[in-house]
C-alpha positions in Angstrom: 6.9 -0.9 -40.0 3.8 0.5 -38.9 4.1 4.4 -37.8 1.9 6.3 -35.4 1.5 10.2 -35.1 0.7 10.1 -31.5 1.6 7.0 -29.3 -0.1 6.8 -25.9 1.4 4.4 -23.6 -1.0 3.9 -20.8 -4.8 3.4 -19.8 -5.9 4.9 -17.0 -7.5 8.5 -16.6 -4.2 10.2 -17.9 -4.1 8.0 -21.0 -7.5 8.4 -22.2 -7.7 12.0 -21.7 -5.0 12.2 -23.8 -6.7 10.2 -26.2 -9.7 12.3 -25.8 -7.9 15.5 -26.8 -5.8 13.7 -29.5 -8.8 12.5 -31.2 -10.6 16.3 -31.4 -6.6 17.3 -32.3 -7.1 15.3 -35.3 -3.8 13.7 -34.9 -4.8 10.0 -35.0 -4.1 9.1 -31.6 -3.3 5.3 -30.7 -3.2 4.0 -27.2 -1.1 0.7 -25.7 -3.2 0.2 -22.2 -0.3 -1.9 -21.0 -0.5 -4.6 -18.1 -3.1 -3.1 -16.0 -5.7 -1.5 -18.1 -7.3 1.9 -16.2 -4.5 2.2 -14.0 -4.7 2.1 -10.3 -8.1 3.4 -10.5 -9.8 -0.3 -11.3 -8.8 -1.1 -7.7 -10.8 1.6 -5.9 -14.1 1.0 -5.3 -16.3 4.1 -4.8 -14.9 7.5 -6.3 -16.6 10.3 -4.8 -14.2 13.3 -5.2 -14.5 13.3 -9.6 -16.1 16.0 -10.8 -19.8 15.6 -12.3 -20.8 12.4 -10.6 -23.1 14.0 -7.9 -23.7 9.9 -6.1 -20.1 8.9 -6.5 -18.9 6.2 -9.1 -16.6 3.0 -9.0 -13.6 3.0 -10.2 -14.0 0.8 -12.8 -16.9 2.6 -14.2 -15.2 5.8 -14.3 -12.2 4.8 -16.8 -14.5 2.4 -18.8 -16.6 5.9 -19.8 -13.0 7.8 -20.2 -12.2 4.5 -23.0 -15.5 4.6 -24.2 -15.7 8.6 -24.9 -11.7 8.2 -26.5 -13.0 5.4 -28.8 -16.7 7.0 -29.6 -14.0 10.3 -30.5 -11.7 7.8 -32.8 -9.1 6.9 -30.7 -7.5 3.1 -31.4 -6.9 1.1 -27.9 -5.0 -2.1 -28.1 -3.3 -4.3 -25.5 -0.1 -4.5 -25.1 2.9 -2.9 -23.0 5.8 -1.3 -24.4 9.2 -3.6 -23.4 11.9 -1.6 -25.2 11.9 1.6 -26.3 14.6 3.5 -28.5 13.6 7.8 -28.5 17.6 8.8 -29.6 15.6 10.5 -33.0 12.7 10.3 -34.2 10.4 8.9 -35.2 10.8 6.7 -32.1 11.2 3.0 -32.3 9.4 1.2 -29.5 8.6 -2.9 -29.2 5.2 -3.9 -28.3 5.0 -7.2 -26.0 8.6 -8.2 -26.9 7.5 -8.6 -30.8 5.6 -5.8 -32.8 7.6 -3.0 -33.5 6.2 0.2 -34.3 7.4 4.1 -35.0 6.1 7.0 -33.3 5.9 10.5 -34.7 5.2 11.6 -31.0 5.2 9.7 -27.5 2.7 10.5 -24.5 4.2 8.2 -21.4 1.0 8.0 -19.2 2.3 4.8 -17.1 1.4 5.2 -14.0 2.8 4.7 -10.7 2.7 1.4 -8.4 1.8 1.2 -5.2 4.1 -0.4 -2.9 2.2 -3.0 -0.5 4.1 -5.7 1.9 3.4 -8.8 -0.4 0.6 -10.7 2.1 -2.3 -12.5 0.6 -4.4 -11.1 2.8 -3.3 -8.0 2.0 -4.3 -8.7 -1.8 -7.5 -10.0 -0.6 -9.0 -6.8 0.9 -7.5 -4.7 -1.4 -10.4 -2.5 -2.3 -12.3 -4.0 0.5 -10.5 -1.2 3.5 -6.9 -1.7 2.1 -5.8 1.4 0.3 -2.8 3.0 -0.8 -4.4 6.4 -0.6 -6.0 7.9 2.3 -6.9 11.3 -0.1 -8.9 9.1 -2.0 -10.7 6.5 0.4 -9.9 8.0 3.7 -14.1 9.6 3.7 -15.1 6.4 3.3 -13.8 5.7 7.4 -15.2 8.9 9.3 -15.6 8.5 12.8 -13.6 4.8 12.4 -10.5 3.2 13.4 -7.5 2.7 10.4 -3.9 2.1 10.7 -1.2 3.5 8.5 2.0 1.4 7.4 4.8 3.8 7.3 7.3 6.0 9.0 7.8 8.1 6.1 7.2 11.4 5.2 3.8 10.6 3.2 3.0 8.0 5.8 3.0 11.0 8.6 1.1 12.8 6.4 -1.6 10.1 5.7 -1.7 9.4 9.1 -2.3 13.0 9.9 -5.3 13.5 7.1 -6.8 10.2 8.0 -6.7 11.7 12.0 -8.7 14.1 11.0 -11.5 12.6 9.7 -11.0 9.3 11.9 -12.0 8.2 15.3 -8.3 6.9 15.9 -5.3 6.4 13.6 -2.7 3.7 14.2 0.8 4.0 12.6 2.4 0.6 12.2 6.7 1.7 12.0 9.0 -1.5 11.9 11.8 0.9 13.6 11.9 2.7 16.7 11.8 6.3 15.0 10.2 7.8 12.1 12.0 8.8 9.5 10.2 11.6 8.6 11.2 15.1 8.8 11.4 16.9 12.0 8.3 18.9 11.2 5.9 15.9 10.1 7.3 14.1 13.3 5.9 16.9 15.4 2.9 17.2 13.7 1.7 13.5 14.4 3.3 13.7 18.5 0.9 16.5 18.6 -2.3 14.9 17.0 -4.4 13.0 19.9 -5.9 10.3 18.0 -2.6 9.2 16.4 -0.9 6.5 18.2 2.6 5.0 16.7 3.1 1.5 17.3 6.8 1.4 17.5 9.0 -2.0 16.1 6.2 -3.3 14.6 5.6 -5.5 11.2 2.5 -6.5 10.0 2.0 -10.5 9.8 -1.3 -10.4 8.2 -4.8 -8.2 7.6 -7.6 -9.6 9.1 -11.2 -9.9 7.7 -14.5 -11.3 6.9 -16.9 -11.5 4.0 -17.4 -7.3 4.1 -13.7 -6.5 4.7 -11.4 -5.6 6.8 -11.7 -6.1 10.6 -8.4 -5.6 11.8 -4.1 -6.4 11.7 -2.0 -8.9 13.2 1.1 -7.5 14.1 4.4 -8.7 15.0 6.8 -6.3 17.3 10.2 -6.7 17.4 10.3 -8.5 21.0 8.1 -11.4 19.1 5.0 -10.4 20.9 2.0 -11.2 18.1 -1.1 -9.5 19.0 -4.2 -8.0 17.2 -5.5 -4.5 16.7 -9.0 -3.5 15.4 -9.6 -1.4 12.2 -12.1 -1.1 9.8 -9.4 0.4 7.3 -6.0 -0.4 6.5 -3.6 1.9 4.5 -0.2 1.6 3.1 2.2 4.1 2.7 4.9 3.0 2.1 5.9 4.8 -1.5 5.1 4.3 -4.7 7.5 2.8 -7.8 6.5 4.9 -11.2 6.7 2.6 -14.4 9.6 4.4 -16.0 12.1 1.3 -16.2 11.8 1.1 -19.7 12.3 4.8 -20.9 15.0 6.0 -18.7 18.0 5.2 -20.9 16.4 7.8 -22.7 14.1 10.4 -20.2 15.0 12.3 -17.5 14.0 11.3 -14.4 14.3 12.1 -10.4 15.9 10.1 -7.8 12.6 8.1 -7.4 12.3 7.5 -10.8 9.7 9.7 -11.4 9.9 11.3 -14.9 11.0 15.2 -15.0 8.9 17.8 -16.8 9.7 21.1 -18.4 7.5 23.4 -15.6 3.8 23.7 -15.7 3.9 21.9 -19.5 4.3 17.6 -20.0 7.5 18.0 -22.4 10.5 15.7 -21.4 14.3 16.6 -22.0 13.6 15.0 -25.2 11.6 16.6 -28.1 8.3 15.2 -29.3 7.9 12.9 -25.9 5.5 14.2 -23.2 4.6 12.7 -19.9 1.3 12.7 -17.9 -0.1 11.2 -14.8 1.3 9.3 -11.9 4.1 8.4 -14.1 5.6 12.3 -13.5 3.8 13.3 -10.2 5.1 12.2 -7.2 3.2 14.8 -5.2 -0.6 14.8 -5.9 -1.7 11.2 -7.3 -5.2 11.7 -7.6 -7.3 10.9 -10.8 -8.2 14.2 -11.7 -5.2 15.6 -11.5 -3.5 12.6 -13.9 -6.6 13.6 -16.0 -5.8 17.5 -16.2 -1.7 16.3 -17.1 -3.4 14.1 -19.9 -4.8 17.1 -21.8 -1.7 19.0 -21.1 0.0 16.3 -22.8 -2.2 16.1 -25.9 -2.2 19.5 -26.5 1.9 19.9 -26.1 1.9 16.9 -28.7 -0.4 19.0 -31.0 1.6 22.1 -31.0 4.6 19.8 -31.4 3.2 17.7 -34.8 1.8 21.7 -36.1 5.5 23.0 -36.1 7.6 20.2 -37.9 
């Protein structure tokens, strides 16, 4: 059975920099990209808040230079998603694809999160053409425009309230008659006069043309359909981190999100770190997941130098 001294599961920005460090750590870093390789960041069109890219850069581009630099620093990248892992002692035992089987002196989880969305085809049509699942990210791209925010969360007050202030108007789309948001994110959008809630509402189906998004047909509960213009529309409607398969063995919180020893990436158990969306519920954003990735690297470095 083949064994690895540092495992990387996951290929978006998290991944890679972890690969990036691993490789200048010496410590022979392999990485699985799993189903989606780069991570939520291949669906994002323009990036413009990464550091060192003056005009901006797509999505795609930015974690095809993050692979390139990990393999140009002698990192391996293969396909492949993990299906079954077993970390009760080391070195850990993990299945690639259902089939390979390989051993892992150490374990870097850098999975990811998923983005909820409401399943429509139109909805996967404009995704990355005005549909977003975070306003942080794309919400410059529609200043002094009209979006709508799916949600009565929480983070879907708080979108709605970021997005307000860079937007002409913000809809919230809520299915119920209330938000279920705490009292104080509640207040915050009754207060903000370019947020208007469109109680009982579902969306039936994002409306386009060839350059994107033009608007949402919505459903309210009393089975009136009509039709509301926006040039941007954003979900928020949570995310699911991709922690199915290690939580026999990892801590993790109510939402699934892996748990992290404070400020560093080690997990309850020894020799496994965690990185990226996979373990941050709160911030999401690419440089951040980034930032984790080295954490993780370097806590795997220290780990390898002490056995």
């Amino acid at each position: 059975m083949e064994r690895i001294k540092c495992l990387i599961v996951g290929g978006g920005p998290a991944g890679y920099t972890a690969a990036i460090y691993a490789s200048r750590a010496d410590i022979s870093p392999v990485v699985y990209e799993g189903v989606q390789p780069g991570g939520q960041l291949t669906t994002t069109t323009d990036i413009e808040n990464y550091p060192g890219f003056e005009n901006g850069i797509s999505g795609q581009q930015l974690v095809d230079t993050m692979r390139a630099q990990a393999v140009r620093l002698g990192a391996e990248i293969r396909t492949g998603a993990i299906t079954k892992a077993d970390l009760s002692e080391r070195p850990f035992k993990l299945v690639i694809d259902g089939e390979k089987e390989v051993e892992a002196e150490t374990l870097i989880i850098a999975t990811g999160a998923t983005a909820k969305y409401l399943g429509l085809d139109s909805e996967l049509k404009y995704r990355g053409l005005g549909v977003s699942a975070c306003a942080t990210c794309d919400g410059f791209f529609y200043r002094k425009k009209t979006v709508a925010v799916v949600g009565g969360g929480d983070t879907a007050c708080e979108e709605a309230t970021y997005l307000a202030g860079l937007c002409k108007k913000v809809y919230m789309i809520v299915r119920r008659d209330v938000l279920r948001a705490s009292q104080a994110m509640q207040d915050r959008v009754m207060a903000t006069e370019n947020i208007e809630v469109l109680w009982n509402c579902n969306t039936q189906e994002v409306l386009g043309d060839a350059y994107g998004v033009t608007g949402a047909r919505l459903l309210r509960k009393d089975g009136e359909v009509f039709d509301i213009a926006v040039d941007g529309f954003f979900l928020a409607i949570g995310h699911h981190p991709n922690s199915d398969v290690f939580r026999e063995w990892i801590e993790v919180d109510k939402e699934g999100y892996i748990v992290t020893d404070g400020k560093t990436s080690k997990t309850n158990v020894p020799g496994v770190f965690a990185a990226g969306d996979v373990q941050d519920p709160l911030y999401r954003q690419a440089i951040t997941a980034a930032a984790s990735g080295c954490r993780a690297a370097l806590d795997a470095e220290k780990f390898l130098k002490m056995l």
